[in-house]
C-alpha positions in Angstrom: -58.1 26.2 -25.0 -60.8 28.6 -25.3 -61.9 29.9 -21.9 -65.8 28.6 -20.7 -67.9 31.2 -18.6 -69.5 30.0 -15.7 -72.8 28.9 -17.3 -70.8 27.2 -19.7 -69.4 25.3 -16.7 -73.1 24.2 -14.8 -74.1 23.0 -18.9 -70.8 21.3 -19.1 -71.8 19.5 -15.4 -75.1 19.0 -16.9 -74.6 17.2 -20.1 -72.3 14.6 -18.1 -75.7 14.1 -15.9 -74.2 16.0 -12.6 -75.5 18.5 -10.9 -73.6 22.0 -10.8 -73.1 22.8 -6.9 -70.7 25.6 -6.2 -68.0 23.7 -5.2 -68.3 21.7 -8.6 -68.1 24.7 -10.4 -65.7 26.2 -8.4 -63.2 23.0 -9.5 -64.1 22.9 -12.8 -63.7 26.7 -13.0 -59.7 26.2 -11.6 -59.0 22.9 -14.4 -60.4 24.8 -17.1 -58.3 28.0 -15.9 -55.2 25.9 -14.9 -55.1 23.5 -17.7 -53.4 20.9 -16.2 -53.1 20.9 -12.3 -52.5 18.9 -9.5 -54.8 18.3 -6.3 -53.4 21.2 -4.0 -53.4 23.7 -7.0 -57.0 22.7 -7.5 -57.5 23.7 -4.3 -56.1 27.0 -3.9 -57.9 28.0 -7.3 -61.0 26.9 -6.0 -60.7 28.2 -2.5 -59.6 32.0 -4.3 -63.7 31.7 -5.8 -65.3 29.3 -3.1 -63.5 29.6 0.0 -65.1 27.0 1.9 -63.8 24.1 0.0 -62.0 21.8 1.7 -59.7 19.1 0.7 -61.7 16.5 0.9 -64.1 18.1 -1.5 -61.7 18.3 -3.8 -61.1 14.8 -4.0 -64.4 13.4 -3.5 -65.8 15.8 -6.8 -62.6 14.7 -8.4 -63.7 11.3 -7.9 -67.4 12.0 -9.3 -65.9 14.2 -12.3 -63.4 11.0 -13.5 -66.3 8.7 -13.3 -68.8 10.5 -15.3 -65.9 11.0 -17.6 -65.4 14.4 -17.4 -62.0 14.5 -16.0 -58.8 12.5 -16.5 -55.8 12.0 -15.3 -51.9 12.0 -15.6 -48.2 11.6 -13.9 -46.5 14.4 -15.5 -44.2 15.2 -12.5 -43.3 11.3 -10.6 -46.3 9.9 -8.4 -48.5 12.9 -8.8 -51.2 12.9 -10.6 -52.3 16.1 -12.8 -55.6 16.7 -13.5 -57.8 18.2 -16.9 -60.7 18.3 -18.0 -61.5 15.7 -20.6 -62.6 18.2 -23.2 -58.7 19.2 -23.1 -56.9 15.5 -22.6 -56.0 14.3 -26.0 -52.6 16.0 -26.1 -49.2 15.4 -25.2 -46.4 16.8 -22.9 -43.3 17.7 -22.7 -42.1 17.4 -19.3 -38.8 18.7 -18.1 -36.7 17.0 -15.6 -34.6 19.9 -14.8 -37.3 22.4 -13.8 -40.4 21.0 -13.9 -41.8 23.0 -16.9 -44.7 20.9 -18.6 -45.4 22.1 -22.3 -48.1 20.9 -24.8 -46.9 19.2 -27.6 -47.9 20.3 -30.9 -50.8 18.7 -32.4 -48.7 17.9 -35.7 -45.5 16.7 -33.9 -48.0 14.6 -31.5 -49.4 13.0 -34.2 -46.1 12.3 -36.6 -44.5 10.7 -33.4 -47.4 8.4 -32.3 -47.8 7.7 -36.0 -44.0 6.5 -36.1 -44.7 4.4 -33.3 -47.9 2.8 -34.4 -45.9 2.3 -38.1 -42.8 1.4 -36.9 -43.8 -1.3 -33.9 -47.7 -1.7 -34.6 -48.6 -0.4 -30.9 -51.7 1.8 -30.4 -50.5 5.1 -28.6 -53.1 5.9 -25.9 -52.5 9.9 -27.1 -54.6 11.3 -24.2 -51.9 10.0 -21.9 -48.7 11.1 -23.4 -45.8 12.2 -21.8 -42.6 12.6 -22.7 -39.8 13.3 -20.2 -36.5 15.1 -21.1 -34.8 18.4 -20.2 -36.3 22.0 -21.9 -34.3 24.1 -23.9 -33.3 26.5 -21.3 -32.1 23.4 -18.4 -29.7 22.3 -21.7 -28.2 26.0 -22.5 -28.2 26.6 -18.7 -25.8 23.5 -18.6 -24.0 24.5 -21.5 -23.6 27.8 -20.2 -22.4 26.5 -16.5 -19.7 23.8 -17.9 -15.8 24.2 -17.9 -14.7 25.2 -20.8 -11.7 22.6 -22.8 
């Protein structure tokens, strides 16, 4: 995702009809740096450029962000949700179970597998929520590597 300057932020705010405060530009600085990121990440990236926001800011813009649209939402890791902006939602994960890693699905493989799906059982994938859980390469050789051998 290609990196947004800070003006590029306050138009962003703009065009969704919000106004760009520093602490809204200090969180929407941190999603479009972090990708995908949960509350307290958000806060520790915003706090490293605005140190005065709080928690509770965090949520409340949060809150405004998602309703104008202009942030969504996912449970890549159990309960929690992960945050990103909307301009970067319609992808798909790969999360790992073993270590927690979370990779972006390619476009192409994204698109085959939701395509199978939509084929095979005539269900409309909702792409920009897509998860799929497993273990990542390295959990399996680690495994492979740490088991008796026969």
């Amino acid at each position: 995702m290609a990196q947004l300057r800070t003006d590029d932020h306050a138009e962003l705010l703009r065009r969704y009809g919000l106004r760009a405060t520093g602490q809204r530009l200090a969180i929407v600085g941190a999603l479009q740096e972090l990708g995908h990121a949960t509350i307290e990440q958000l806060l520790e990236a915003s706090q490293a450029v605005s140190p005065t926001v709080q928690l509770s800011t965090v949520y409340r813009v949060l809150e405004t962000l998602g309703a104008h649209g202009l942030v969504s939402h996912t449970h890549l890791l159990g309960a929690t949700k992960t945050y990103q902006l909307s301009t970067h939602a319609n992808h798909a994960h790969l999360v790992c179970r073993g270590c927690g890693s979370v990779t972006e699905l390619a476009d192409d493989v994204a698109r085959r597998f939701t395509a199978d799906i939509s084929r095979v059982h005539g269900f409309d994938v909702d792409f920009g929520h897509l998860s799929v859980f497993g273990r990542c390469a390295d959990c399996v050789a680690k495994d492979l590597d740490e088991s008796p051998s026969a």
